[in-house]
C-alpha positions, 0 to 999 in steps of 0.5 A, spaced: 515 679 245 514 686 249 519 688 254 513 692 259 511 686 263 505 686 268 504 682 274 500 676 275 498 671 279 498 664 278 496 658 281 502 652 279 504 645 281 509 645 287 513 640 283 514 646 276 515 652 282 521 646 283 524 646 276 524 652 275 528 655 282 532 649 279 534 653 273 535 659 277 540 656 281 543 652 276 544 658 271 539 657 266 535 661 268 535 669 271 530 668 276 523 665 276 519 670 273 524 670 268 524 662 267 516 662 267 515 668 261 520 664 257 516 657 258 510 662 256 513 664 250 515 657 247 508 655 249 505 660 245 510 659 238 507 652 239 500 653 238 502 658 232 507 652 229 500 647 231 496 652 227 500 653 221 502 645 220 494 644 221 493 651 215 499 646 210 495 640 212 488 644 210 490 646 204 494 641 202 488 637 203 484 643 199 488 643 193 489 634 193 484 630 197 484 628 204 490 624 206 488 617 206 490 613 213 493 607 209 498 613 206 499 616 214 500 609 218 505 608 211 509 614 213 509 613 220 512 605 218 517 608 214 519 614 220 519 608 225 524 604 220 528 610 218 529 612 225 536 612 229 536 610 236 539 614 241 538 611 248 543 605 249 541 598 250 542 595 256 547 590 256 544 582 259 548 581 264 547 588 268 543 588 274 535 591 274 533 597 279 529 591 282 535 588 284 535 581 279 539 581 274 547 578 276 548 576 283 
């Protein structure tokens, strides 16, 4: 973006203050300020990646026709199948947090 910056003053949740000092401590950011501008910056390149996939869809639906719902719960069947899954399952025999599980 712009490297003159201004000074604001916000009003957040405890717990973002919190992830944000932890950033800072932990290297990832350069300080608060800092770890807060670049949440600003991702957040707006979102909105703008929001507004040219809903431009594509426009136009696509322009040019084609709407897209049916049978076509996107298809895709959306097939996207779930093709899908890789990448948290590990838990074994049988592993005790639950709860505290049931193996004695």
């Amino acid at each position: 973006m712009t490297t003159r910056k201004e000074r604001l003053t916000v009003t957040v949740d405890p717990g973002l203050i919190d992830a944000g000092n932890k950033a800072v401590t932990e290297g990832r950011a350069d300080s608060l300020s800092g770890w807060v501008n670049a949440a600003l910056v991702a957040w707006v390149a979102h909105g703008r990646r929001l507004e040219a996939l809903s431009e594509a869809i426009a136009d696509y639906e322009a040019e084609f026709g709407p897209i049916a719902e049978e076509e996107m719960a298809r895709v959306c069947r097939a996207d779930r199948e093709a899908a890789v899954v990448v948290r590990a399952q838990r074994s049988k025999g592993r005790s639950s947090r709860s505290g049931r599980g193996a004695a």
